[in-house]
ROKE-926226 format. One record per residue: residue number from 1; residue in one letter; z, y, x of N, C-alpha, C in turn. Coordinates in steps of 0.1 Angstrom, whole numbers, plus 5000, padded with zeros to 4 digits. Example, Ala and Ser with C-alpha at 12.3 -4.5 7.8 and 13.67 -1.06 7.14 Angstrom:
  titor  bator   nup  nnorth  neast  caup  canorth  caeast   cup  cnorth  ceast
      1      A  5078    4943   5132  5078     4955    5123  5078    4967   5132
      2      S  5071    4978   5128  5071     4989    5137  5079    5000   5129
END
This chain:
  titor  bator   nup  nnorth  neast  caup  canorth  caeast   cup  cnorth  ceast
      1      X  7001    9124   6139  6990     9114    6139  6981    9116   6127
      2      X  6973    9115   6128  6959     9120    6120  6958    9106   6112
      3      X  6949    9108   6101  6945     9096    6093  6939    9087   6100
      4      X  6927    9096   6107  6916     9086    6114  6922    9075   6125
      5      X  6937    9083   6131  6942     9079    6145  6950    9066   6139
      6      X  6959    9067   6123  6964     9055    6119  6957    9046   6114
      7      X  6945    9050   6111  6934     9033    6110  6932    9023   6116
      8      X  6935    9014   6115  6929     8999    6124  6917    8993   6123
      9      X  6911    8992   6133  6898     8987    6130  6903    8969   6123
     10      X  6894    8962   6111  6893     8951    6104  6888    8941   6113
     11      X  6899    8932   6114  6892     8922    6121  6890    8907   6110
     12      X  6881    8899   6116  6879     8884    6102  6885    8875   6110
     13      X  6894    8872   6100  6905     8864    6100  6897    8849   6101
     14      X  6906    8843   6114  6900     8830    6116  6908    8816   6118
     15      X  6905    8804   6115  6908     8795    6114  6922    8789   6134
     16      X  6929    8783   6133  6933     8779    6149  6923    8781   6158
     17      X  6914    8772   6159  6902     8767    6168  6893    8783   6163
     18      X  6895    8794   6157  6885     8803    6164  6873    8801   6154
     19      X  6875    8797   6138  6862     8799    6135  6866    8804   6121
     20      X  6857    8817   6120  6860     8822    6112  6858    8824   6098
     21      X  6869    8828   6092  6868     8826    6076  6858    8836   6068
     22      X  6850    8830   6062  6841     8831    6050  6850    8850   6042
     23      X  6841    8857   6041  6842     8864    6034  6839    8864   6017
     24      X  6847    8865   6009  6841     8863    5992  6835    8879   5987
     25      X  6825    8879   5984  6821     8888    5979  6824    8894   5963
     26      X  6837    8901   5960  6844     8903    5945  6834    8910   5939
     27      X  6827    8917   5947  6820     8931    5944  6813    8933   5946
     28      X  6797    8931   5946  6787     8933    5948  6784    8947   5955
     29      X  6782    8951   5946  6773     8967    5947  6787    8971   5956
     30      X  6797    8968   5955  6807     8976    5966  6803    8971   5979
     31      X  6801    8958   5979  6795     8953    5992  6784    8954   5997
     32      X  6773    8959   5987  6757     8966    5995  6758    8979   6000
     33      X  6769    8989   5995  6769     9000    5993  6757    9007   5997
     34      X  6756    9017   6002  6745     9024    6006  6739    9022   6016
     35      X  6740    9016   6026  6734     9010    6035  6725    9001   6040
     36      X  6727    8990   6028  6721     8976    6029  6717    8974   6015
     37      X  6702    8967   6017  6693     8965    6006  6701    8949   6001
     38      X  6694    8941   5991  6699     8928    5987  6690    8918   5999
     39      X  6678    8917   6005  6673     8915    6009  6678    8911   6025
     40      X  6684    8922   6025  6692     8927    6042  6703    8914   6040
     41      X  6711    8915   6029  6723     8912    6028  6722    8893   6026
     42      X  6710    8891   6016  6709     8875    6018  6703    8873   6031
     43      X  6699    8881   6041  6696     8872    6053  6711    8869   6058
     44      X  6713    8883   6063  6732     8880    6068  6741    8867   6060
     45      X  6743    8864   6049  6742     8854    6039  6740    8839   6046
     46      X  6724    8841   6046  6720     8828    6050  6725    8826   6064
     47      X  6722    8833   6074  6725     8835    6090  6737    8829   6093
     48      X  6746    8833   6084  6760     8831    6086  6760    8815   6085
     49      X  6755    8809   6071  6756     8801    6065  6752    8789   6074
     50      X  6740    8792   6080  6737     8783    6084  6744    8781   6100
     51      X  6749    8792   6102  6761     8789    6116  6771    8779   6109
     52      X  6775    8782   6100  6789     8769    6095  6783    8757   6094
     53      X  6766    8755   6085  6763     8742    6087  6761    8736   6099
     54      X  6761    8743   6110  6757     8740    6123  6768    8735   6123
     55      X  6781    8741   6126  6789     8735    6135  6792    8722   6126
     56      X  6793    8729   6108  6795     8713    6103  6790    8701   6106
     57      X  6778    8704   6113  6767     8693    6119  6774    8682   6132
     58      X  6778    8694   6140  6785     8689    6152  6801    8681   6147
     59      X  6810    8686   6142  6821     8681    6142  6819    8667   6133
     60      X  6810    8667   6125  6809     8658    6118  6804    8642   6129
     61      X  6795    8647   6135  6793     8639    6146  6804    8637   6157
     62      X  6811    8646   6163  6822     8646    6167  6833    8636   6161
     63      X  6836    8637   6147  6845     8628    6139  6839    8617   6143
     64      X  6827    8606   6137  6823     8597    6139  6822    8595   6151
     65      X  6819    8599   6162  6823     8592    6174  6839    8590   6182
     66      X  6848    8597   6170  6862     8597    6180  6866    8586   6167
     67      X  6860    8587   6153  6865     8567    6145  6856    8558   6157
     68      X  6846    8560   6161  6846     8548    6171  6852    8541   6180
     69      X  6858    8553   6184  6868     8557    6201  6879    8549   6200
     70      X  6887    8554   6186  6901     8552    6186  6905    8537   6183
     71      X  6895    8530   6178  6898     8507    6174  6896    8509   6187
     72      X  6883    8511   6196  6880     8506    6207  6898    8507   6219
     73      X  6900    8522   6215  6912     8522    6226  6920    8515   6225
     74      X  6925    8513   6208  6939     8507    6203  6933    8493   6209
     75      X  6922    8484   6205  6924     8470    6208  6925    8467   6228
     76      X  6920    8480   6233  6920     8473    6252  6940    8473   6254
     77      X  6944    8487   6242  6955     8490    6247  6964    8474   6246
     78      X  6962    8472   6231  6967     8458    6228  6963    8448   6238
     79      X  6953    8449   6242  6952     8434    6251  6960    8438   6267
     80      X  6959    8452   6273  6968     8453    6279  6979    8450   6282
     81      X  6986    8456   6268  7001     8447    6265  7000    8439   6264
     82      X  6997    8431   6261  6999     8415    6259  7000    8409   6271
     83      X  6991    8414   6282  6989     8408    6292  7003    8411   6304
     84      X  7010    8426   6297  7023     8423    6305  7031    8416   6300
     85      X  7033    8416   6286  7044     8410    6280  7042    8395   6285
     86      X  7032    8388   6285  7031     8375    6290  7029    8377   6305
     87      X  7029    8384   6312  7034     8385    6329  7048    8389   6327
     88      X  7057    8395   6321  7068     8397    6323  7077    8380   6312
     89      X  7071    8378   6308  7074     8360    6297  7079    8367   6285
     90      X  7077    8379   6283  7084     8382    6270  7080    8372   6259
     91      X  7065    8371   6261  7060     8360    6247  7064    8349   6246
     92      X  7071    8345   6256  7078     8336    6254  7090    8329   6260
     93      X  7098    8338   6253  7115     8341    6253  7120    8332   6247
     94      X  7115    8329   6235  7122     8321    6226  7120    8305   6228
     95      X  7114    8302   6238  7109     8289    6241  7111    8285   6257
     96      X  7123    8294   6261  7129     8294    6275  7141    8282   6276
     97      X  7148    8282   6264  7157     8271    6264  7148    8257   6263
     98      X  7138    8253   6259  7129     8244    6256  7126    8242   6268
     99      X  7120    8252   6276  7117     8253    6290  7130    8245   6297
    100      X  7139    8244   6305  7151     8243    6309  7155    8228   6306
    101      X  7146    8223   6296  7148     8208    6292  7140    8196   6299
    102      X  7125    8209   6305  7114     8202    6312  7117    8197   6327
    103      X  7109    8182   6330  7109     8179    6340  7101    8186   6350
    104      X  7103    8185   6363  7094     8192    6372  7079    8191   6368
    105      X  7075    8180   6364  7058     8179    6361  7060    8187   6350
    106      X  7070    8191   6340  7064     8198    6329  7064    8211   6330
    107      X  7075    8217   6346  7076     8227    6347  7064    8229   6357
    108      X  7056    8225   6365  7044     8225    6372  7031    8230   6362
    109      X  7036    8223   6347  7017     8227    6340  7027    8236   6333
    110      X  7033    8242   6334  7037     8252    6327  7037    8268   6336
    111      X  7035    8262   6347  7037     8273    6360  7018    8278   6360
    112      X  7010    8261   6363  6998     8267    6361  6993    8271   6348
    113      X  6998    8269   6338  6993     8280    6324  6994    8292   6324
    114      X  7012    8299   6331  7011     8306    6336  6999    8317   6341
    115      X  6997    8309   6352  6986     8321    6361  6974    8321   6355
    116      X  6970    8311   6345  6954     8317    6337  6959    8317   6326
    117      X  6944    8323   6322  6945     8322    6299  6930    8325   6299
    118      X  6930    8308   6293  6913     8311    6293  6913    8320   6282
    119      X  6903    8325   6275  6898     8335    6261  6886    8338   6261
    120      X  6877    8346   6255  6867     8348    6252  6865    8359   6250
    121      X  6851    8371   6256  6855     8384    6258  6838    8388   6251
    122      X  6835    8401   6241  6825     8401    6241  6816    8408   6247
    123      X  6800    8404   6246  6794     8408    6254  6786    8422   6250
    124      X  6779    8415   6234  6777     8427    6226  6782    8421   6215
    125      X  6778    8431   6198  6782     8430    6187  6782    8410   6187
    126      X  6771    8401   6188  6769     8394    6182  6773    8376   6192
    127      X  6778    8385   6208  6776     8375    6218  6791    8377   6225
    128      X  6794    8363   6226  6811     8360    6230  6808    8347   6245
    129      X  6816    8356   6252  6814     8346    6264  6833    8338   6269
    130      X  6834    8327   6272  6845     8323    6275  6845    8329   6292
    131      X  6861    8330   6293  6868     8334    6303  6881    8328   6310
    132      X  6881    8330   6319  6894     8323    6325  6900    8336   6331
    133      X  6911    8342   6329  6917     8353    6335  6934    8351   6342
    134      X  6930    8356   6355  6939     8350    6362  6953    8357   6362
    135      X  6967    8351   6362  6980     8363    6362  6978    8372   6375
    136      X  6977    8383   6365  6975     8393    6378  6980    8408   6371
    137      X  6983    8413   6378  6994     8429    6373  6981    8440   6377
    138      X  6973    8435   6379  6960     8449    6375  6946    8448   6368
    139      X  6945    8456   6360  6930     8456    6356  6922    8468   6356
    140      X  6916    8469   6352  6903     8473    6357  6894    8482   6340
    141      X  6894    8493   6339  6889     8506    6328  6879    8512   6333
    142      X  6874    8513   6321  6860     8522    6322  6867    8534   6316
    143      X  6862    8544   6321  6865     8559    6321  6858    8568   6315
    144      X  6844    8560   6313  6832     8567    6312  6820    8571   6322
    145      X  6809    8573   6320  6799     8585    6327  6798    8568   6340
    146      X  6800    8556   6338  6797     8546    6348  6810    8543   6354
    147      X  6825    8549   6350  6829     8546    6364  6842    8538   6355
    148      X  6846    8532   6364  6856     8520    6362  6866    8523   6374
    149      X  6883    8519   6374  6890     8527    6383  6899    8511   6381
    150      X  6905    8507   6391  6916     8500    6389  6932    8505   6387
    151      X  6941    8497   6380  6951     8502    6374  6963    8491   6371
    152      X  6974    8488   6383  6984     8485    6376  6986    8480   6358
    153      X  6990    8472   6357  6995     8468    6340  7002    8486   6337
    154      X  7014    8487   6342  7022     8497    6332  7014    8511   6330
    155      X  7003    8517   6347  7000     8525    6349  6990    8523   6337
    156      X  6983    8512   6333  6969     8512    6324  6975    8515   6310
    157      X  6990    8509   6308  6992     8513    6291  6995    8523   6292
    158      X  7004    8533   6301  7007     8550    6300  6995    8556   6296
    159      X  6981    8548   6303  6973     8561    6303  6968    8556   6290
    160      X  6962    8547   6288  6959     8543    6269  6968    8549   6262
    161      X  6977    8546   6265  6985     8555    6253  6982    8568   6249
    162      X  6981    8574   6263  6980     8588    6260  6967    8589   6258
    163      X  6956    8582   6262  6944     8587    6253  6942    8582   6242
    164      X  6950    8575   6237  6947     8572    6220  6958    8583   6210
    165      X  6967    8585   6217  6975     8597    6212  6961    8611   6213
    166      X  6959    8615   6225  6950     8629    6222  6939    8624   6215
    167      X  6930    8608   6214  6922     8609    6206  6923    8614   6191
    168      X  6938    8606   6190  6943     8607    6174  6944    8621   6168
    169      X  6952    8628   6177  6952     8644    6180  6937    8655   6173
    170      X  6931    8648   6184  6919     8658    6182  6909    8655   6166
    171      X  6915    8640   6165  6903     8637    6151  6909    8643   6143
    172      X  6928    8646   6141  6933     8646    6132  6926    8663   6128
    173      X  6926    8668   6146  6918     8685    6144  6907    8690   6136
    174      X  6897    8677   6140  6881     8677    6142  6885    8675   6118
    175      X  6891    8673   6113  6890     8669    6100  6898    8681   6094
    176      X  6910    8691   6102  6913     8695    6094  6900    8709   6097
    177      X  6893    8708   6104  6880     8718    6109  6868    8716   6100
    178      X  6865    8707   6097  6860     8699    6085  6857    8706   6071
    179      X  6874    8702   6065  6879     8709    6056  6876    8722   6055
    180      X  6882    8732   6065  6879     8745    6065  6864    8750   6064
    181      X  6860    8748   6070  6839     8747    6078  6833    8747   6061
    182      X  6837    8734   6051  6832     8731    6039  6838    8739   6031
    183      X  6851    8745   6031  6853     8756    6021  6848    8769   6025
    184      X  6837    8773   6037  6837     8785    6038  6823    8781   6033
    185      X  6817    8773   6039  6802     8770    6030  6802    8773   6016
    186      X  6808    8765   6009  6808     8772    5995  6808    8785   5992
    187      X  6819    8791   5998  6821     8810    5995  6810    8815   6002
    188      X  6799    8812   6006  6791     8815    6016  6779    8815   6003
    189      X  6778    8801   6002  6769     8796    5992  6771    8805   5975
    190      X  6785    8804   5970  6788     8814    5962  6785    8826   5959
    191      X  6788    8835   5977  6782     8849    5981  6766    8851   5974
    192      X  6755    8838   5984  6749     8839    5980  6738    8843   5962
    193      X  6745    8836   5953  6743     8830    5941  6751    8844   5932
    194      X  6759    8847   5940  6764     8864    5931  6756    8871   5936
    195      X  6748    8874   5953  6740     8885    5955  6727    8888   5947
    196      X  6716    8873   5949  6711     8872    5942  6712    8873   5924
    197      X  6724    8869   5921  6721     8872    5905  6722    8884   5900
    198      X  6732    8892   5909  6732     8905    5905  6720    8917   5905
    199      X  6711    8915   5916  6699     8917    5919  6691    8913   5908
    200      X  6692    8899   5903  6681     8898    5893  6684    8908   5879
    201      X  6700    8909   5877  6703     8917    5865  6699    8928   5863
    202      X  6706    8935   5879  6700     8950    5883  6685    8954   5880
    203      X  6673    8944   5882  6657     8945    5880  6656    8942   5865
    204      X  6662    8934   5862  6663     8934    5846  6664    8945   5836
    205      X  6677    8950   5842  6679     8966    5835  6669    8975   5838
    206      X  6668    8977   5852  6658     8985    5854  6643    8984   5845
    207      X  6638    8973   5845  6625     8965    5837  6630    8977   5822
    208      X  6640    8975   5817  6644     8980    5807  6647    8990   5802
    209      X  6649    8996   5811  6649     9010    5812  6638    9020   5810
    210      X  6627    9013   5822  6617     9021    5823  6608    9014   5811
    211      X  6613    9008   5803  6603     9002    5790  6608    9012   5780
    212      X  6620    9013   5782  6629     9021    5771  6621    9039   5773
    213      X  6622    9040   5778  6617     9060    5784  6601    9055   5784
    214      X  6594    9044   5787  6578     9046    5779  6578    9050   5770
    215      X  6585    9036   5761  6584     9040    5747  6589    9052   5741
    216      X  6598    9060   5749  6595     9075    5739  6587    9086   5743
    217      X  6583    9086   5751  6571     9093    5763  6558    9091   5752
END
């Protein structure tokens, strides 16, 4: 096997999700070598750069919409439960012997409390309307994109569950993506601030050089 045949081509090393890590520039002039001007090299720099602020753009928005997501799902999920646990009488277990003491009229307004609960549901941020909701083992989710589906009590907490679990999942992603995105900006930003300074030095010497060989000329 030849030299050429045991080389591997270099691939850039990337984050889970596929986005890849920031190169640090140790070495300037190793890294323009003969090829690439300074000029060449801060566009690629910037190009790059502003690909990571992009996506930083998106996931950041992506975060803030899945902190909205996740109260919203936890509190339908909670009212869901509730509404079995008081269809099944869990909430009130401990007030069954009390029960058992009652006369028929007290077990009759106890039977219709049962099947409603009034409450109050909101409309928007600022506007609360009262409600009467009737014992009943199904309700009714919005899905998104308009559509609303009906759903058994147990079928509606399996599925909340599981989408407040993959919500939780994906923010916990969308943050550690975050993280990464903002540490390659800097080495990016860094890159830049060594290319250019070195450049300035390099014109510096040079300036000085050719002042230096004037002056003995």
């Amino acid at each position: 096997m030849s030299v050429a045949e045991g080389k591997k081509p270099q691939t850039q090393e990337k984050n889970p999700r596929g986005i890849p890590q920031a190169p640090f520039i140790a070495d300037v002039e190793e890294y323009l070598g003969n090829n690439k001007d300074v000029e060449t090299a801060l566009k690629e720099i910037q190009t790059a750069l502003a690909k990571y602020r992009y996506m930083d753009h998106n996931l950041a928005q992506r975060r803030k919409g899945l902190e909205d997501k996740i109260p919203d799902i936890k509190k339908t999920l909670s009212m869901v439960e509730f509404l079995q646990e008081r269809r099944e009488g869990k909430s009130k277990a401990s007030e069954s012997d009390e029960d058992d003491l009652d006369d028929d009229l007290d077990d009759d307004a106890a039977n219709d409390q049962k099947k409603s609960l009034r409450t109050t549901f909101e409309l928007n941020d600022t506007l609360y309307a009262e409600a009467e909701i009737e014992d009943t083992d199904t309700v009714y989710l919005w899905l998104g994109a308009n559509v609303m589906l009906s759903y058994k009590l147990p079928a509606a907490i399996a599925l909340l569950r599981s989408k407040l679990e993959a919500a939780e999942a994906s923010l916990q992603t969308v943050v550690e993506d975050l993280e990464f995105l903002r540490e390659q900006i800097t080495i990016m930003e860094v890159n830049t601030a060594r290319v250019y300074n070195w450049d300035v030095k390099r014109r510096r010497e040079l300036r000085e050089k050719e002042a230096l060989e004037g002056k003995k000329d």
